[in-house]
N, C-alpha and C positions, 0 to 999 in steps of 0.2 A: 772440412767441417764434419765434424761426427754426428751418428745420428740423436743421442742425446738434445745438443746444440740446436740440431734442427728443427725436434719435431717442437722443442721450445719460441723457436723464430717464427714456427709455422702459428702454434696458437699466440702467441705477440700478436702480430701480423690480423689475424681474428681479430683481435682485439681492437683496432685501432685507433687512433683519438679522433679522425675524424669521421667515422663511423659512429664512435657512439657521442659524438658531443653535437652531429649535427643532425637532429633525427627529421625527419620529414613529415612523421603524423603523430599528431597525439598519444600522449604515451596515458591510456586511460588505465593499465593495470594499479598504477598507484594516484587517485586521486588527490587533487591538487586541494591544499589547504583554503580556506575561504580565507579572506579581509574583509572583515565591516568596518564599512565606513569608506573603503577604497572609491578614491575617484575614478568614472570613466574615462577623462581626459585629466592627461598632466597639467598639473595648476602652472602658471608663470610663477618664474624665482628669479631673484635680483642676481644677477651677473658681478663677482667679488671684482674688486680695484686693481686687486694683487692677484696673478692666477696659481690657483693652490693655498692660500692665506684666507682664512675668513671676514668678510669683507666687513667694513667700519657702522655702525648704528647708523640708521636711516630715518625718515620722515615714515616710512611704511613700517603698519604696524607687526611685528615677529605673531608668525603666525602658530598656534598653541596645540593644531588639531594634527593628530599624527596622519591623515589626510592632504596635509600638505607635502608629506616628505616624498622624495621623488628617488624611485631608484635607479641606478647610473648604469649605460650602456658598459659591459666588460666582458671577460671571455669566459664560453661556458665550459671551459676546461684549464682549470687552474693548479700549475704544477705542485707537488709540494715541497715545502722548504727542506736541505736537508736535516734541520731539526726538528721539523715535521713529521720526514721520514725517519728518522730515527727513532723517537717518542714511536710511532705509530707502530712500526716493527717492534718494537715493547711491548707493548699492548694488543698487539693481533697473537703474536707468540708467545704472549702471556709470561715473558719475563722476567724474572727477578729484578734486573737493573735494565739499563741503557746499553745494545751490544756495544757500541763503539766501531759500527761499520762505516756509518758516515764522516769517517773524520776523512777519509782518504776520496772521496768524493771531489770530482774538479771543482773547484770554487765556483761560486755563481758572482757574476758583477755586483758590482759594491750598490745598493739601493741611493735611492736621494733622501729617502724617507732616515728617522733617526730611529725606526723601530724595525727589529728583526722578522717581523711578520709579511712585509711586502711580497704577493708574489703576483704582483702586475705583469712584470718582465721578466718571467722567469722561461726558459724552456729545456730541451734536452738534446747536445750535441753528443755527437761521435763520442767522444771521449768520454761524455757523461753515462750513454745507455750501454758503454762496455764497465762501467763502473756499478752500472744498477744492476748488471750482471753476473757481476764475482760477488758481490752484496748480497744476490736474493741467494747464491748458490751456497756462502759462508751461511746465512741465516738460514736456511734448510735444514740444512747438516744440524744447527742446533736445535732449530724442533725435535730431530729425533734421538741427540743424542744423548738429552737427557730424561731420565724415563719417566721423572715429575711432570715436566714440559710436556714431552708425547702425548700424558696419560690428560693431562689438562684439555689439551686441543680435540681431542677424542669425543663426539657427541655425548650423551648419556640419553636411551642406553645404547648402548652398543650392538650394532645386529651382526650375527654369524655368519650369515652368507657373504660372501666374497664384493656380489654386483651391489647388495645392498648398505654394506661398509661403503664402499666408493661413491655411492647416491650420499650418503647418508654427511661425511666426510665434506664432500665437494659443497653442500649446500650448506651446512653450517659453516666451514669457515669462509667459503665464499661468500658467504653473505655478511662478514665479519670484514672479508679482507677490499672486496667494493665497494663496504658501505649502504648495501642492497642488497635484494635480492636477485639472485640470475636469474636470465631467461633459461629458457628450458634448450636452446642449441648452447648454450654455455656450460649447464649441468651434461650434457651430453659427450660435448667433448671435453671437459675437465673430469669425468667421470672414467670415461677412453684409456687419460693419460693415465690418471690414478689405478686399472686395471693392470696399464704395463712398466707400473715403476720398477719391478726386478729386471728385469731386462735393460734400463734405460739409466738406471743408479748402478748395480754391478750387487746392491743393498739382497740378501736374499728372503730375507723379514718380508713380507709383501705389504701389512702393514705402513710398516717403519718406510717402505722404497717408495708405496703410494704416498705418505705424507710428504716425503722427501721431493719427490719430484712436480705434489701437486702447489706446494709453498714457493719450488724455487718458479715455477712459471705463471702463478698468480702476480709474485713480487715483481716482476717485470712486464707487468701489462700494463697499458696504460688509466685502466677502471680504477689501478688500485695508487699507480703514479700520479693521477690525477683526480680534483676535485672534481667531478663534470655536473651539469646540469641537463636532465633530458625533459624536464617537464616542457609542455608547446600549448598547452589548453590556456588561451586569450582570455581575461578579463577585462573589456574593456583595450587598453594603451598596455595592459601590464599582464607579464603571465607568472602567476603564483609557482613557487618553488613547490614541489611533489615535497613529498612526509622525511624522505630518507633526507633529499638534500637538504630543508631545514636543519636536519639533526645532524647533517657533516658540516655545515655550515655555523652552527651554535657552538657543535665542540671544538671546532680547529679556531674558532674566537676564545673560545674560554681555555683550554684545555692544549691548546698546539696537538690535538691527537684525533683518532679515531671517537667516532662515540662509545660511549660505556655504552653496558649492559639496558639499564635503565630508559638509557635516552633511545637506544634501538627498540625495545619496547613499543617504548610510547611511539614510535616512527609506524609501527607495524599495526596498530593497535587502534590505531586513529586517535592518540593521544599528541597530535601537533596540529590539529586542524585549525586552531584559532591563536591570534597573537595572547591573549591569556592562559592559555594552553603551554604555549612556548616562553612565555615568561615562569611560569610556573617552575620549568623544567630549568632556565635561566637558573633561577632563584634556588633551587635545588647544590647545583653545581658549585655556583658560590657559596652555599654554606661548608662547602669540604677545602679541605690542604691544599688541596690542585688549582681553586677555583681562586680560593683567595690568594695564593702564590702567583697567579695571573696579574692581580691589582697590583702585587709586590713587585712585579719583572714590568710595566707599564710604567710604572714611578723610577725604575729604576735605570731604564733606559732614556726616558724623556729628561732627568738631569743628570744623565751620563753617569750615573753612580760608581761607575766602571772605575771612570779617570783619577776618582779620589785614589786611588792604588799608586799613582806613580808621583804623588807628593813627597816631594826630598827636598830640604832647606838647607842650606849653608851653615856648619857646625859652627862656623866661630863668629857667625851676626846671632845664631840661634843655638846656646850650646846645651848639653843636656834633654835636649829631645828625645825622647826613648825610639828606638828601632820599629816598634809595633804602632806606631801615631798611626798613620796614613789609615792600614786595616782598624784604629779603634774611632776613627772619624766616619770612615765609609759605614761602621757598625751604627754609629750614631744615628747620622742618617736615616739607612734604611729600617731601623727600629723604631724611630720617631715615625716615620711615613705611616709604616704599617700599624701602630697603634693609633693613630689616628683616622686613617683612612679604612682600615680592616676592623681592627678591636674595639672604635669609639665609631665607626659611624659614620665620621665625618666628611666633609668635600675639602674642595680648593680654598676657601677661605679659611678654615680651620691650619690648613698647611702656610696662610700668609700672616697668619697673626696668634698660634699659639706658643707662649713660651717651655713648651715640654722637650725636654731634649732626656737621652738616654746616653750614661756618661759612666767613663773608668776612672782608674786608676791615671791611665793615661791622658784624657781629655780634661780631667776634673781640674788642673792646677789652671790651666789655659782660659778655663770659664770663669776664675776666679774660687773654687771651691773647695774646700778643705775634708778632711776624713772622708775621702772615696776611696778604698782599698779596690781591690781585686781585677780580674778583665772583663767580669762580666758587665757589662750594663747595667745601671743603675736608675729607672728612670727618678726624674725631677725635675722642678718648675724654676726657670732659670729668672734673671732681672729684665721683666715685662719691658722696662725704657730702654733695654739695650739689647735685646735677643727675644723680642718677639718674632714670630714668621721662621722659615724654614731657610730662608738666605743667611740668615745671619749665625746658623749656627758655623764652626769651623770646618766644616768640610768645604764650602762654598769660596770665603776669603780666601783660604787655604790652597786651593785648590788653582782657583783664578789670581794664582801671585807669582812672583818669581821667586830663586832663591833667597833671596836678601829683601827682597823688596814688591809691593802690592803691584798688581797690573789692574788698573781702571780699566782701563779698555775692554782687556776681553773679558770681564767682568761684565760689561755692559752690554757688550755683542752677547754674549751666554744669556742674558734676561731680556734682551730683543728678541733671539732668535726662539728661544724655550718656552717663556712664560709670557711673553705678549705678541709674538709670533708677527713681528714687522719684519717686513721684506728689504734686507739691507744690500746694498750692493759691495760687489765683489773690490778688497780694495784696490790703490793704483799699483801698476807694477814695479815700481819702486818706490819704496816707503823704509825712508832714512829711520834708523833706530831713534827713540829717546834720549834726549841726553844726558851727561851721569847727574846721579844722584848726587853729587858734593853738596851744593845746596839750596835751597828751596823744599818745599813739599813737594812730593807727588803729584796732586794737584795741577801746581803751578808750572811742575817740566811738564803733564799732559797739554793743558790749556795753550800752554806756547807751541807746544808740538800740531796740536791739532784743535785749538779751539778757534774762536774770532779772527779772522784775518790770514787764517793758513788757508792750503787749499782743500785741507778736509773738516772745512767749518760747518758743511751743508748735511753731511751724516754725521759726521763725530759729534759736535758740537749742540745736536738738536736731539740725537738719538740713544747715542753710543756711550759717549762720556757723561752725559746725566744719569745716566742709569747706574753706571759706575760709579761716580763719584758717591752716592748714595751711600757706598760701603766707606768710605775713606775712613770711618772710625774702627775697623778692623785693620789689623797688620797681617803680614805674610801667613803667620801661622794661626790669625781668625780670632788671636789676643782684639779686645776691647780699647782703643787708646782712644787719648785726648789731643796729642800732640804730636807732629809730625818734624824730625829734624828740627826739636825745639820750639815750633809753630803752631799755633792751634788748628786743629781740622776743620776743615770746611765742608761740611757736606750737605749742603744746600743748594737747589737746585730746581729745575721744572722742567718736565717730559712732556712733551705734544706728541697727544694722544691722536689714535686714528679718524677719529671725529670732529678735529681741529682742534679742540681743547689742550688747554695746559694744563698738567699737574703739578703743581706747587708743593713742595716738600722740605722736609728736614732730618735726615739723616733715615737710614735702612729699614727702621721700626714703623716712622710714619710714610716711606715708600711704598714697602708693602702691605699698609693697610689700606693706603689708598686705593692701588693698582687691584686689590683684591673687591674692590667695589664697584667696578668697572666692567662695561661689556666686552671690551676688548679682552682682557685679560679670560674671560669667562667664557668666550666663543674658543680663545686660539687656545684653551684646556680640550672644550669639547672637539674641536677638529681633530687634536690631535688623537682622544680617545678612538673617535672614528675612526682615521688610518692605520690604529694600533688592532682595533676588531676587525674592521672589512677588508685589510690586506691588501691598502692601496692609496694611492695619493687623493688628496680633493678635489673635485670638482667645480664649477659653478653650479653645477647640479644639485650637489648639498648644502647651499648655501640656508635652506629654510630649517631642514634638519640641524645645523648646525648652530643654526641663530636662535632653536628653541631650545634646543639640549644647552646654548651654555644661557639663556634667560632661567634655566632649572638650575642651574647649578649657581647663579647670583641670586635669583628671587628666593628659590626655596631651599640654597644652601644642599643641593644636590649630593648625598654620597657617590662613589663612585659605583657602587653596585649599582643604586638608582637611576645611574645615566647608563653603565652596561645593561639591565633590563630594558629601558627604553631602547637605546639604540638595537639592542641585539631581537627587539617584537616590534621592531619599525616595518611599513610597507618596502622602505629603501633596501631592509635587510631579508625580507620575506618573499619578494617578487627580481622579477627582473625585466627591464621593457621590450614589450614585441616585437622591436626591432635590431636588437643586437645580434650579433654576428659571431660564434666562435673567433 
């Protein structure tokens, strides 16, 4: 080991997560933000059916006061993702782009959750913290080797003495690169190292060798690898999160990064003390590219917008499909979402019943629509009785078919699992194919495969294939039909909802206005926004939070920003209870 190597282990080692994640007295240098309204004792919360699934409408009434919301015991040192980490070494190094250090990073385990934000289960082995190693020492080297970069990270102003460059250095980006501010043994010995970078880099700039070696041994501590929480001052059942970690808290929700300028500020400033305060700041963020690109990657992951990419159909059931289909559906899509959720305003119901689609060259024959040139986009209001809601536009049929031919099934498992968030079980292990298309509809080979009297009557038949069948008036490629292998469609049907209830229906248009008026559908939106902000699965814990935020999102037609403000100035998201444990 050289001594480089070393004296970097040594202040690591200073550093350590359990050291600063498990403090033992109140940390009163940063006082802890107030909650009005906070209950002394945790209120009782209804226990969900399903664990993780937000549970079905009740006789008790959803309770409205953010007083209710309860926050969940988790750890007070939370890794970060490595697109976390990446983003954040962006933004601490003040970047031009994205390095691209984290690609080479060990994988971390695949989450359960369908959003890239989870870092429940994340931690750091062997092989991981010799990765965060070559990584901090690659991103060093570029601090200084560009002289815009260098000159950016550089305090203003700059002091001439040697010890007070290295004070001066250590506490501003220190306080960039933890999210806080040091203590004063952290400004001592990051100050130390920063005095003996020539020596310790071979760099003979002292400068350049102090920035160098004081970036590569920050990027490897665990203050700046981890989310931590030190705040211990008791309110009651609950201990309010201190200034800083609100503001890492708000931005790695909004932002996947460090906090801006702005929101560090206000961290410092006593501009986070109250949930109005912090919604303010909320409210700020989403008005920029970064904040509203958040909304965009939320929508984008929770209907897998990914998968529309690998749509390919049978040239000779489908001839004349252009090569760029798949990418001008996937465009559709997420340009519909985002004008409606971002540009108009709008919530979940806007997303299940408006007929606005954003259409080419390529999509426009398929809608039925004539004089659409070019690849751009074009928005326009499609046939209300046939393409209202966001299912039915052709990325969805499309997408949920086969080559030749529609798939009901996982069509229906996709708006089980996604938009009404019923907990379906795993199916049997062996499950004979469908049989061929010669003839019959679709329908009629699913129904015999698995509806009345097979053995997957009890989920298919109740859950799976009614939801599916709902589309049977789209074909493979999200075409509008009427007739099926010369038979008319059937898609008619009733879904038993979680609250026992049936929903009665008839075809796609009036599925999804139905389901869009519904609690369930409206909770298992809001759960999932939760798990995509707090970076973690459901609890029963959330079940009151979750059962107000989606009654905002049915009653008052919720945009998404309006449920990210709430959720992101809840007590659940503000506090953490006094008895969790690293």
């Amino acid at each position: 080991m050289n001594a480089r190597v070393g004296v970097l282990l040594l202040l690591t080692a200073c550093d350590g997560v359990v050291e600063v994640s498990s403090p033992t007295v109140p940390d009163t240098s940063r006082p802890a933000p107030s909650i009005p309204g906070m209950p002394s004792t945790t209120p009782p919360v209804t226990t969900p059916t399903v664990p993780g699934v937000p549970p079905p409408p009740t006789t008790t009434p959803v309770c409205d006061s953010p007083s209710c919301d309860v926050p969940v015991a988790s750890s007070r040192a939370v890794r970060l993702t490595h697109a976390q980490w990446e983003r954040t070494v962006r933004d601490l190094l003040k970047l031009p782009a994205l390095p691209g250090l984290a690609q080479r990073f060990t994988p971390d385990a695949t989450s359960t959750l369908v959003f890239d934000t989870d870092g429940s289960g994340l931690n750091v082995s062997t092989t991981l913290f010799t990765d965060y190693q070559g990584a901090a020492e690659q991103a060093a080297k570029l601090a200084v080797q560009t002289p815009a970069v260098l000159t950016a990270l550089l305090p203003s102003p700059w002091p001439t003495a040697a010890a007070d460059r290295a004070n001066a250095f250590v506490s501003s980006f220190g306080r960039r690169a933890f999210r806080r501010p040091l203590t004063t043994d952290e400004k001592t010995r990051y100050a130390a190292l920063f005095t003996s970078g020539t020596s310790l880099t071979g760099e003979t700039d002292a400068v350049k060798a102090g920035v160098q070696i004081t970036v590569q041994a920050m990027l490897q501590s665990p203050n700046f690898l981890y989310r931590v929480q030190q705040s211990a001052t008791a309110l009651g059942t609950r201990v309010p999160l201190a200034a800083d970690e609100v503001a890492t808290r708000v931005s790695y929700a909004l932002l996947d990064s460090m906090p801006d300028e702005a929101l560090m500020t206000a961290a410092s400033s006593g501009g986070l003390g109250t949930p109005e305060a912090v919604r303010a700041q909320i409210q700020r963020i989403l008005s920029t590219a970064d904040g509203q690109g958040r909304i965009d990657r939320f929508h984008a992951l929770l209907f897998d917008a990914s998968r529309v990419d690998s749509v390919k159909k049978d040239a000779a059931t489908f001839p004349g499909l252009p090569a760029t289909l798949a990418a001008s559906m996937r465009a559709d899509l997420e340009r519909t979402m985002h004008h409606l959720t971002v540009e108009s305003g709008l919530g979940l119901k806007a997303l299940l019943t408006s007929p606005v689609a954003f259409v080419n060259a390529d999509t426009a024959p398929l809608y039925g629509l004539t004089g659409v040139t070019g690849a751009t986009p074009q928005k326009v209001e499609l046939d209300r009785k046939k393409r209202s809601g966001l299912f039915t536009r052709l990325w969805f049929p499309a997408t949920y078919a086969y080559a030749t031919d529609v798939d009901s099934i996982h069509r229906g498992a996709f708006l089980n699992r996604r938009l009404l968030c019923a907990k379906l079980p795993p199916p049997p292990g062996t499950v004979p194919p469908l049989p061929p298309a010669a003839s019959g509809t679709n329908r009629q080979r699913v129904e015999a495969h698995t509806g009345k009297g097979t053995c997957g009557a009890g989920c298919h038949g109740t859950f799976i294939n009614p939801a599916g069948f709902a589309f049977e008036g789209y074909d493979a490629v999200g075409r509008s039909r009427d007739t099926d292998k010369g038979l008319p469609v059937d898609a008619k049907d009733s879904y038993l909802l979680s609250d026992g209830s049936k929903l009665a229906f008839d075809g796609a248009v009036d599925f999804q206005a139905q389901v869009a008026e519904q609690s369930q559908t409206h909770d298992c939106y809001a759960g999932n926004w939760l798990q995509f902000l707090y970076g973690r699965p459901l609890t029963a814990d959330d079940t009151a939070l979750v059962q107000r935020m989606g009654r905002r999102s049915l009653r008052d037609s919720a945009s998404p920003a309006a449920l990210i403000a709430d959720l992101l100035s809840s007590p659940a998201f503000l506090t953490r209870p006094v008895e969790v444990s690293p």
